[in-house]
C-alpha positions in Angstrom: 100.9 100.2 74.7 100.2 100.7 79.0 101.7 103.3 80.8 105.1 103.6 82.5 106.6 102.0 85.7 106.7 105.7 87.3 102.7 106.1 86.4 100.6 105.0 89.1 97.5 103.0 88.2 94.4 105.6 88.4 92.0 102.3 88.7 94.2 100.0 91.5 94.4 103.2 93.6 90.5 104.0 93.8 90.3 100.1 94.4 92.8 100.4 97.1 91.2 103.5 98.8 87.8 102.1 98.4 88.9 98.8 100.6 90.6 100.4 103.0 87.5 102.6 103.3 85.5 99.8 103.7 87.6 97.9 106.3 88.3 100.7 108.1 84.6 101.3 109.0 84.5 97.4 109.5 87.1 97.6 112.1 85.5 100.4 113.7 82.0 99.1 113.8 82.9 95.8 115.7 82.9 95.4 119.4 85.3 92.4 120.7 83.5 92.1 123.6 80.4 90.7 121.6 82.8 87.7 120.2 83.3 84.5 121.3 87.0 83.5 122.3 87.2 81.8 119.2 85.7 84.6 117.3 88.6 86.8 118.5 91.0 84.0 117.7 90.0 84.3 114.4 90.1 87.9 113.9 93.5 88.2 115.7 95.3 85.4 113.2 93.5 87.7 110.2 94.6 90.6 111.2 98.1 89.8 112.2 98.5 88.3 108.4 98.3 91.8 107.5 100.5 93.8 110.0 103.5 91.3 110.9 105.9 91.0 108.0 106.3 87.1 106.8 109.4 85.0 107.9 110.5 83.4 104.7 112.8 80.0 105.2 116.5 80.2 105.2 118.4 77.2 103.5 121.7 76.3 104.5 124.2 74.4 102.6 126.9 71.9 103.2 129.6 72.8 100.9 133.0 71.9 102.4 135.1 71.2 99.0 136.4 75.2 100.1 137.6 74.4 103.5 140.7 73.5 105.0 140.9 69.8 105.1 141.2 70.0 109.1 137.5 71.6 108.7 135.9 68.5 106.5 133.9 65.5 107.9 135.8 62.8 108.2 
């Protein structure tokens, strides 16, 4: 049967909690300065796919049957 949309899932929460447990004391316990440039590379392009919001592509489309025929290829 499952629960509702408003009912929050008891099991994905724990999960949730438990990971960001886990990588919080991850985060914590590493010193940059005992990584290698690329090392830091690394963890900088990991960590920015979590905290920069993703561009998504934009399509743009060449409809002209709408326009004024002054505005159409010729």
């Amino acid at each position: 049967m499952g629960g509702t949309k408003e009912t929050p899932n008891k099991i994905t929460n724990t999960v949730k909690e438990r990971l960001e447990n886990l990588i919080d004391g991850l985060v914590s316990s590493l010193d940059i300065n005992d990584l290698n440039p690329n090392q830091r590379i690394k963890l900088l392009q990991i960590a920015l796919q979590y905290t920069l919001p993703r561009l998504q592509a934009t399509v743009v489309k060449n409809e002209t049957k709408d326009l004024p025929s002054a505005f159409k290829k010729i």
